[in-house]
KOLZAFI-448188 format. One record per residue (C-alpha): residue in three letters; x, y, z. Coordinates in steps of 0.25 Angstrom, whole numbers, plus 5000, padded with zeros to 4 digits. Each point is the difference from the previous one (the first is absolute). Layout:
N
ALAXYZ/...
END
This chain:
500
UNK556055475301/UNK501049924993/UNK501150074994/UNK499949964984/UNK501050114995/UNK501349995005/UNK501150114997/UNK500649944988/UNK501650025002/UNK500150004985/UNK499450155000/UNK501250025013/UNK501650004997/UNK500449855000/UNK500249915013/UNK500549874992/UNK500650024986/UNK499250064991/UNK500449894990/UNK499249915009/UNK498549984998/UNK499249895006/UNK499849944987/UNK501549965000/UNK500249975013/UNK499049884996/UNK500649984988/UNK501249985006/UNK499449915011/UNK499249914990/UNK501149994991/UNK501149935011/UNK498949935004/UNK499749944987/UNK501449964999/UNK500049935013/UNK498749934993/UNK501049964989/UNK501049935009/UNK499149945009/UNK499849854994/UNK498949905002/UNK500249945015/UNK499349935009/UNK498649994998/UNK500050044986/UNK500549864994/UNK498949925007/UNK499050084995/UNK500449994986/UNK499249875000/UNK498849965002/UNK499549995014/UNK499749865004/UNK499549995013/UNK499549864999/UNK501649965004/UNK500250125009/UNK500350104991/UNK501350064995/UNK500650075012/UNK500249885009/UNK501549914999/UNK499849864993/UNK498950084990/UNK500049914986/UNK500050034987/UNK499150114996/UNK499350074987/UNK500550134995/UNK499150134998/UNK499750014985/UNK498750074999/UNK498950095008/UNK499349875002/UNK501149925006/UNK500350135010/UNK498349995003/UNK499949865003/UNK501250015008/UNK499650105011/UNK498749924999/UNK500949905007/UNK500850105008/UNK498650055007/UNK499549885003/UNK501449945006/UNK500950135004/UNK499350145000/UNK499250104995/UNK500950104995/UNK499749964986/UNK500150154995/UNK501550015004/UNK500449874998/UNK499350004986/UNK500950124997/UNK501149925005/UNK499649884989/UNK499750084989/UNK501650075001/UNK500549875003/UNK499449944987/UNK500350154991/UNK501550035006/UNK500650095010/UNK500250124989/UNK498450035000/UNK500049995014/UNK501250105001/UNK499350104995/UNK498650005003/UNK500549985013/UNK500650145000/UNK499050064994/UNK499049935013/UNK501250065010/UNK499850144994/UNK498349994998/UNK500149975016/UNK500850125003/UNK499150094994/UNK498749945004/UNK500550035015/UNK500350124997/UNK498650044995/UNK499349925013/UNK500750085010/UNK500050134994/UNK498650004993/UNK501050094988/UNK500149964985/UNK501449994994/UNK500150134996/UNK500250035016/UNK501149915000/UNK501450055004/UNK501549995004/UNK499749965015/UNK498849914999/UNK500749934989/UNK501249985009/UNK499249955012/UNK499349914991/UNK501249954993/UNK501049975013/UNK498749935009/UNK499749924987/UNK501449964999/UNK500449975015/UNK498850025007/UNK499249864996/UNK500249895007/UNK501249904993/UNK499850094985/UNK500949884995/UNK499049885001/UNK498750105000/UNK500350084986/UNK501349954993/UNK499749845001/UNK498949964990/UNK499349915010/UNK500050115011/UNK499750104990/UNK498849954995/UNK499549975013/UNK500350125007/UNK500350134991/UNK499049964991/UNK498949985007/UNK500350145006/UNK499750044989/UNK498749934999/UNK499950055016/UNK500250164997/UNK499049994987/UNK499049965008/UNK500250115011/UNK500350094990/UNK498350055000/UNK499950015012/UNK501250085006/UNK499750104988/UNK498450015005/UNK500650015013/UNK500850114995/UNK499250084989/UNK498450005004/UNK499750014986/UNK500649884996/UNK499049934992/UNK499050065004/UNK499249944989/UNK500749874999/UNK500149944986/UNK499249884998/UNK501349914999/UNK500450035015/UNK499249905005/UNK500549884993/UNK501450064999/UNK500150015016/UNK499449865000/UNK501049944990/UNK501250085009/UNK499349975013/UNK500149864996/UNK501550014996/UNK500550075010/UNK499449915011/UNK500549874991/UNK501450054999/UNK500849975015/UNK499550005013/UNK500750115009/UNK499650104988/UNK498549945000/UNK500050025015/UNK500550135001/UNK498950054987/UNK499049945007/UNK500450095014/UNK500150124991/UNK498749994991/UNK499149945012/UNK500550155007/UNK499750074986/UNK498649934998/UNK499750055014/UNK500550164997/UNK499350014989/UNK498749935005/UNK500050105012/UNK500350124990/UNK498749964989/UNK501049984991/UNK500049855000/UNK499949964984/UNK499749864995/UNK501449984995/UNK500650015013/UNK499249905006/UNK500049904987/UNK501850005002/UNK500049985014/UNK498949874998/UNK500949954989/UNK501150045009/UNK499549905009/UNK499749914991/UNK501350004993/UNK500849985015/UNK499149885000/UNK500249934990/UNK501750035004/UNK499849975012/UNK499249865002/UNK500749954988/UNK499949855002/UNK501649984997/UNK500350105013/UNK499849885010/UNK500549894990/UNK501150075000/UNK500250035015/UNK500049865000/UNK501149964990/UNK500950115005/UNK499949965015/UNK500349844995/UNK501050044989/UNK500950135001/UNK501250035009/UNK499850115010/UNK501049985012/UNK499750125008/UNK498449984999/UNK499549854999/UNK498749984999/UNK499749975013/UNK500550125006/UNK499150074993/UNK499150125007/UNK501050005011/UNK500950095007/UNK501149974989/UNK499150034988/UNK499450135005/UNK501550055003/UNK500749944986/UNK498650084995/UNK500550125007/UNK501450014996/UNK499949954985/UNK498750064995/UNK499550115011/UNK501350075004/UNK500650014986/UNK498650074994/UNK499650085009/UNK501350055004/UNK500150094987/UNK498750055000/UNK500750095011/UNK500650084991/UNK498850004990/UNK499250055012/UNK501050105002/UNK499350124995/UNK498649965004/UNK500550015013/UNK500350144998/UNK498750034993/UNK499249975011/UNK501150065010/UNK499750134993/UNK498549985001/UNK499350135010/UNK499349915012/UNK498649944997/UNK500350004986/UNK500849884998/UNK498949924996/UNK499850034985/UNK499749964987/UNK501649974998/UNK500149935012/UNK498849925001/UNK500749964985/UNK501249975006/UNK499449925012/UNK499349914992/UNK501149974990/UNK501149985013/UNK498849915007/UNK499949914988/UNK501449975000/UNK500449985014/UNK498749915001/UNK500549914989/UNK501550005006/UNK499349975013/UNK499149874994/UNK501549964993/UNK500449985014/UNK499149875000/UNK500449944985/UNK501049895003/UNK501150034991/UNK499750144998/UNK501150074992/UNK500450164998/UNK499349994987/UNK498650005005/UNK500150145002/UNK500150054987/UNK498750064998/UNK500150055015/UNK501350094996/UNK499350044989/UNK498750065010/UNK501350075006/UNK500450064990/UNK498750054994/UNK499750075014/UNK501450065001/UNK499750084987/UNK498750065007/UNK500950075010/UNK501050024991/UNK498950084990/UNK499750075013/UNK501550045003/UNK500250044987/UNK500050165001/UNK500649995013/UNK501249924994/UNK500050094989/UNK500450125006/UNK500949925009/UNK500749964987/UNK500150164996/UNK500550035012/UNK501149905002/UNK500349964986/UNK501649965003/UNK499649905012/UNK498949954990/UNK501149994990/UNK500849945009/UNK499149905004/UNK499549964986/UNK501549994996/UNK500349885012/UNK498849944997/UNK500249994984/UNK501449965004/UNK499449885011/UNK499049954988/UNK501250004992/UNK500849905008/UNK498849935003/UNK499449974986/UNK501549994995/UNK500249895011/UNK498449934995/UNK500649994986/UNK501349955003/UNK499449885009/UNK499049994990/UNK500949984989/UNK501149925006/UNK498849895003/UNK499450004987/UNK501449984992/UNK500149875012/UNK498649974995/UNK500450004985/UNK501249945001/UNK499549885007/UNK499049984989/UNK501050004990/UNK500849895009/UNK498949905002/UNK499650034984/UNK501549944996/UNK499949885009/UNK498549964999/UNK500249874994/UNK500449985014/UNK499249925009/UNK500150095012/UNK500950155000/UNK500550055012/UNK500150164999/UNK500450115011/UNK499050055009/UNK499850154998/UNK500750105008/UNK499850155003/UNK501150095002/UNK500050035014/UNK499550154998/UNK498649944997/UNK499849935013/UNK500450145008/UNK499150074991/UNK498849925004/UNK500549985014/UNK500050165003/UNK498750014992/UNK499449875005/UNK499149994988/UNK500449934988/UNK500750124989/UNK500749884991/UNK500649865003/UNK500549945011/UNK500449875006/UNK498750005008/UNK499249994987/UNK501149924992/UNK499649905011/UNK498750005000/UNK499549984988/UNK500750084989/UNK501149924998/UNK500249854997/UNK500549915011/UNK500849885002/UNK498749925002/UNK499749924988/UNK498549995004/UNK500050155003/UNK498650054992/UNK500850104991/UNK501349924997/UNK498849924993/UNK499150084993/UNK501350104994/UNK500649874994/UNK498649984993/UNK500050154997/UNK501349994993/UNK500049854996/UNK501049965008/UNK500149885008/UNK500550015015/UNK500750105005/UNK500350045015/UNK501050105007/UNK501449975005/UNK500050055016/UNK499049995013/UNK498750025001/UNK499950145003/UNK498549985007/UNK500849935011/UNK500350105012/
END
């Protein structure tokens, strides 16, 4: 049987300050993340998808991109991603987001973003434990807060920058919600047992959604649903809703992934963009599958490690011939999912550590299945070595101190570089052409990301490609900001910083 009543340290004298309840520790979490929502300005991506997509002259993202129409209404941002499917991709959901902040301003974004950041921490804990919120506590809170933080793969680009956000932390969203039915019938039996006659159209709706929203996360739903439809067929509990979300999960990773644009893309892209390590023709070759390996595999799958931590030691604790259970037959099907999509990434030319978002995500949800299972036992641990618990709660605060005190400082020193250059090219925009400073990140932020190989804030790395503007004059976003702002030219002083 699984454990659903844990010993509730609050009723036993206080391991962590008594002060400290799980709701303020994700108050305190949400909060610094909010302010790092504040400092983050619109980069990269987000200028050229203010405007209307044209893909007709190779839409907005490519260098030499001509004049293009601003966003000014709903319909402007529907016949937009009408282009953008038909001649880039089929992540209309995310990039739609992207378009309709880009059009509304960064402010709305900042904080429905947190409130999304926080809605995603909850949702996993309720599919990996099965609980409501009322069995929330200190360590599971904890747990949830520093794999959120640390443990995603590049948190900078995948929930802090709007594009990325919308894209990755959003559709997780999306993702969980439609999960969440069928981990709580998985957990509870008598979850719907007489479902309510809106089930079916809702699970459609969110099927449909879910499968639409980006393709590592589409795959790895479809893994876990297809094992689901499976279970609950061979248990006679297989209900019409289930089998109605996973056809319009299908359906939806469809209509994502044979977008027209995909190939159109492909194409431009191979012709067009400047990729040194990788050209086009060394594609699916020796090169690719290892650049694949060190930049996109590694980087995940390296902390799940520690995510994994105490599912190891649930199963190590497991009698023989009973290792194969209800929790671990959860926990294989989540872990399966992500290492299969990982895998299939090793095969995507250009794949990047963002693809596995919604893979860490699966992590993360199976670690808190061992970790609802280790509870007691970690409990009385806790009671009977509260000063090394202490202790260790204390050098751990301290590390996430200088950590997120480090995240803020980068964050803040960048965006003051960000403001500051507006305010420059604003006084000179009579000018035909302003020459500005490239960006640059105190040197603390590139050893941050260096020792965490996953993008926390800025670094040069990301200055280069893409965030900042460059010394090209026919660089994609040195055009589309100066139409954002109603500038004329503009260009950076210095090298390229794509040149190796």
């Amino acid at each position: 049987m699984i454990n659903r009543h844990p010993i509730r340290a609050e009723h036993k004298p206080a391991v962590l300050p008594y002060w400290l309840s799980w709701q303020k520790i994700l108050f305190m979490g949400t909060l610094l993340f909010f302010v790092r929502n504040l400092i983050m300005p619109m980069i990269s991506d987000d200028i050229p998808y203010a405007f209307i997509w044209d893909g007709a002259d190779r839409g907005n993202l490519l260098d030499g991109v001509g004049p293009r129409e601003r966003i000014t209404s709903f319909y402007d941002i529907v016949v937009s991603q009408w282009s953008h499917y038909f001649t880039w991709g089929g992540r209309i959901f995310g990039i739609g987001l992207t378009q309709f902040f880009a059009w509304q301003g960064k402010l709305p974004f900042n904080i429905l973003n947190t409130a999304v950041f926080v809605a995603v921490i909850l949702l996993m804990f309720r599919l990996g434990t099965g609980e409501k919120l009322q069995r929330m506590n200190k360590p599971y809170m904890i747990w949830l807060t520093v794999a959120a933080w640390f443990f995603l793969p590049d948190p900078f680009l995948t929930m802090l920058w709007m594009c990325g956000s919308c894209v990755y932390l959003w559709m997780a969203l999306f993702e969980c919600l439609f999960l969440l039915p069928y981990c709580l019938k998985y957990w509870h039996e008598d979850f719907w047992d007489n479902p309510p006659k809106w089930s079916v159209p809702v699970m459609a709706l969110s099927g449909l959604v879910a499968g639409w929203s980006v393709e590592t996360g589409a795959a790895a739903l479809g893994i876990i649903t297809l094992f689901a439809v499976v279970y609950f067929w061979r248990q006679r509990r297989l209900k019409p809703w289930m089998l109605v979300g996973f056809v319009f999960l299908c359906i939806g990773t469809l209509f994502l992934t044979q977008a027209p644009g995909e190939m159109h893309r492909l194409a431009l892209q191979r012709e067009f963009e400047y990729n040194p390590a990788l050209p086009p023709e060394l594609y699916w070759t020796s090169l690719m599958f290892a650049i694949n390996f060190d930049e996109c595999f590694l980087p995940v799958t390296q902390w799940w490690l520690p995510l994994l931590l105490p599912v190891f030691i649930y199963i190590g604790r497991l009698p023989k011939g009973k290792k194969i259970n209800k929790v671990t037959g959860f926990q294989g099907t989540f872990f399966l999912a992500a290492l299969v999509v990982m895998v299939i990434m090793m095969f995507v030319p250009m794949a990047s550590a963002r693809a596995g978002f919604f893979p860490t995500v699966c992590i993360i949800i199976l670690s808190l299945t061992a970790l609802r299972e280790l509870m007691p036992e970690l409990e009385k641990y806790a009671m009977l070595h509260t000063r090394l618990c202490r202790s260790a709660f204390a050098l751990g605060t301290a590390f996430w101190v200088f950590i997120v005190g480090a995240l803020l400082y980068v964050d803040w020193n960048v965006y003051n570089q960000w403001m500051n250059r507006i305010d420059y090219i604003n006084d000179h925009k009579a000018e035909e052409l302003v020459v500005v400073h490239q960006i640059e990140v105190p040197p603390i932020a590139d050893e941050l990301n260096e020792q965490f190989e996953s993008a926390l804030t800025w670094n040069t790395e990301i200055l280069a490609w893409g965030s900042d503007l460059e010394p090209r004059p026919e660089g994609s976003h040195n055009i589309m900001y100066a139409q954002y702002y109603g500038w004329k030219r503009v260009i950076t002083d210095g090298e390229d910083r794509r040149i190796p």
